[in-house]
N, C-alpha and C positions, 0 to 999 in steps of 0.2 A: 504494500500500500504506500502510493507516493505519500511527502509531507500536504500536500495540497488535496487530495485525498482527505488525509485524517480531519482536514480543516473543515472542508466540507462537510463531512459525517460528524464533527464537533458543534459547530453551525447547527446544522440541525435540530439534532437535540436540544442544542440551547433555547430553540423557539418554542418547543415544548413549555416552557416554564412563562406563567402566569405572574397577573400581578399582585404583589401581599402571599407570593408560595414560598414554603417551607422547604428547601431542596437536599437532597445529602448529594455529595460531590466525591465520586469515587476518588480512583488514582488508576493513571497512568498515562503513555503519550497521547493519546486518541481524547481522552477527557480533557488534558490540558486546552486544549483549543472550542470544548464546551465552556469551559470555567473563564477563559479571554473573553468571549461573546459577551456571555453574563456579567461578565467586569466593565464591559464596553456601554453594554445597555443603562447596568447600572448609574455609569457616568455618565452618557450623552443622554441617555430617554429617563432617565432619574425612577428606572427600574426598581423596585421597592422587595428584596426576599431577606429569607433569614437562610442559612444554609448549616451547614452541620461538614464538616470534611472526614476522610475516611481514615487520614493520614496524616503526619506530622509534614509531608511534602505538599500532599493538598491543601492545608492550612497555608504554610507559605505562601503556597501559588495564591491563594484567594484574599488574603493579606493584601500581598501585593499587586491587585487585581479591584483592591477597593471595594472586596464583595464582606457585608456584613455576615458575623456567624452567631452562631447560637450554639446551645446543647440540648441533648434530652433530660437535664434537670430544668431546662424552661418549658419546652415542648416534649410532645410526646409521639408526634406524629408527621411522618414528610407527606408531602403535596406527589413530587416526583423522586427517583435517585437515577442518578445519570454515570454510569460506570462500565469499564469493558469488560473482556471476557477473554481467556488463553485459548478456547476452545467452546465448540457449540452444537449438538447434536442434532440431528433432524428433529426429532421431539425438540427443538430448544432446550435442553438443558445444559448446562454450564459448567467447565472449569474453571476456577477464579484460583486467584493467587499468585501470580507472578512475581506480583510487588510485593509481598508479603503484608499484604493489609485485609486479607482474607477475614478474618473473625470482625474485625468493624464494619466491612463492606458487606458483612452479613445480616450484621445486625442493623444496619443502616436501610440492607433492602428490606426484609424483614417487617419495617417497620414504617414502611412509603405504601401509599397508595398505588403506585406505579413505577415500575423499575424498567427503566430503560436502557437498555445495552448497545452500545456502539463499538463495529468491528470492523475488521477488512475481511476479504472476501476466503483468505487462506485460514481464520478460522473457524469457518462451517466446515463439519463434520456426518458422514453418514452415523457414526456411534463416537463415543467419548475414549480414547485411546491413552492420551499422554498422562504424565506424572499425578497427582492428585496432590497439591500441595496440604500439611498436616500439621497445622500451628500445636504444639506440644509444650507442659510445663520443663522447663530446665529438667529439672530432678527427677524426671519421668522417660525422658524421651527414650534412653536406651530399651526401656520394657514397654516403652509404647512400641517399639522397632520390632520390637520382637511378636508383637501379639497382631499386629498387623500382618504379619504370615501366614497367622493362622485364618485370615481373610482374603488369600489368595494372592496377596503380593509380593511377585516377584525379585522386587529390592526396594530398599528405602533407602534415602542417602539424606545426611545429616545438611543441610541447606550452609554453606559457609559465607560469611563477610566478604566482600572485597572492598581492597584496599588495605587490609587488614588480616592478620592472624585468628584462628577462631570461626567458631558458630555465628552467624547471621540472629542479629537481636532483631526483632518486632516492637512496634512502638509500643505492644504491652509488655514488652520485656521476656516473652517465650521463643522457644527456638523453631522452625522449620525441619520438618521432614516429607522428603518430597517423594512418595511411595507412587510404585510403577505397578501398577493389575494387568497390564497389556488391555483389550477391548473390555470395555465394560458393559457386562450385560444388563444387570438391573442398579443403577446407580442411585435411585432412590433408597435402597434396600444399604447399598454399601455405605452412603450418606452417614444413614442411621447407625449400621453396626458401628464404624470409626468411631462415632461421637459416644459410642458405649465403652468405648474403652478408656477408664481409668485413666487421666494424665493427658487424654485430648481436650485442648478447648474447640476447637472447631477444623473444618474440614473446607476445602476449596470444591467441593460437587455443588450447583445451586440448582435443586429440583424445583420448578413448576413457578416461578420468580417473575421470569420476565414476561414484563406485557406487550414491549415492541422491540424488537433487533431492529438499528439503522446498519444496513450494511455501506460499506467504501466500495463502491465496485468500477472499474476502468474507467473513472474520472466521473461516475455519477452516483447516486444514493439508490440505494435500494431497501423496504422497510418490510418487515417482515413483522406478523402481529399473530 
C-alpha cells in the first residue's frame, strides 16, 4: 500500500466521525493519517470530539495534532474507534497487535458503538494464518508458553525490544508473545481458550468487532461492511 494510499483510507474514516463524538484512536501507520484529518478538522472547521488513544504513541500523535482526549473515568462509551488490522478473514475477523497495543485497542473496540478498521489490500485473508500476538504478565509468560501448546501452537517467540536488549515492554508494562497455530480454524473458540489461560491479559484474535473495513486498494477505497 502506497503512502498516498494509506492517506486516502485514513481520510476516510476520518469523515466517519461526527460532531460532539466520543472516538478511541487506534495505533499504527494507516491511523496516523485518520488522526491528521481529525487534527485538521479540529483546527480549521472547529470540529468539536473527545477521543481516548490506544497508545502512548497515539497520545502523542493527537497531542500534537491539537485533538482533545479524555478517558473512560469520564466516559464510558465511544461514538466510533478507528484502528487497523495485521490480518482479516473472509468472515472479517481480525488479527491485531503488531504494535503491541492489542489489550487497549481491545478494550477501546469493545467498548465503541462502531469499530472501524482500515487496511491495504494485502491484509485480507481467505482464513487467519499469521502469529496471534499474546500480551502476557512478566512472571507468567514462560508457563503461559508453554500451555499454549497444549492449544495447538506450533511456537511462541518471546516479542523482543528494538533498539535495545530484552523483552518488548507494552505501555501496561507486560511482555508479548507472539504464538504461530498455522491456519486457524475456529478463532472465536481459540480467542476464548488463550484468554483462559492463567497469566494472559489479552489476545490479538478480534471476533465479530468490526462494523466497516475501508480497504487501500490500487489508489482507491474500497468499504467492506
Amino acid at each position: 500500500m502506497s503512502e498516498e494510499e494509506q492517506k486516502l483510507a485514513g481520510i476516510e474514516a476520518a469523515r466517519e466521525v461526527e460532531e460532539g463524538g466520543y472516538i478511541g484512536l487506534g495505533t499504527g501507520s494507516t491511523v496516523k493519517y485518520a488522526i491528521e484529518e481529525l487534527g485538521r478538522r479540529v483546527r480549521e472547521d472547529g470540529l468539536e470530539i473527545k477521543c481516548i488513544p490506544t497508545s502512548a504513541d497515539t497520545r502523542i500523535l493527537a497531542i500534537k495534532n491539537k485533538i482533545p482526549l479524555t478517558t473512560f473515568e469520564e466516559i464510558h462509551e465511544l461514538d466510533i474507534a478507528i484502528d487497523g488490522a495485521d490480518q482479516i478473514s473472509s468472515g472479517y475477523t481480525l488479527i491485531k497487535g503488531g504494535g503491541a497495543a492489542l489489550f487497549r485497542e481491545k478494550v477501546v473496540a469493545s467498548n465503541s458503538k462502531r469499530f472501524i478498521v482500515v487496511v491495504d489490500k494485502s491484509k485480507l485473508s481467505e482464513s487467519l494464518d499469521i502469529a496471534v500476538p499474546v500480551e502476557v504478565l512478566p512472571f507468567a509468560w514462560a508457563v503461559v508458553s508453554e500451555r499454549l501448546k497444549a492449544l495447538g501452537c506450533k511456537k511462541s517467540k518471546l516479542r523482543c525490544a528494538t533498539g535495545k536488549s530484552g523483552p518488548l515492554l507494552t505501555d501496561n508494562g507486560n511482555y508479548i508473545l507472539d504464538a504461530s497455530f498455522g491456519r486457524i480454524e475456529y478463532p472465536q473458540k481459540l480467542e476464548e481458550e488463550i484468554n483462559d489461560i492463567v497469566g494472559v491479559v489479552e489476545n490479538g484474535i478480534f471476533c465479530s468487532m468490526a462494523s466497516k473495513i475501508i480497504v487501500g486498494r490500487d489508489g482507491r477505497i474500497e468499504v467492506l461492511q
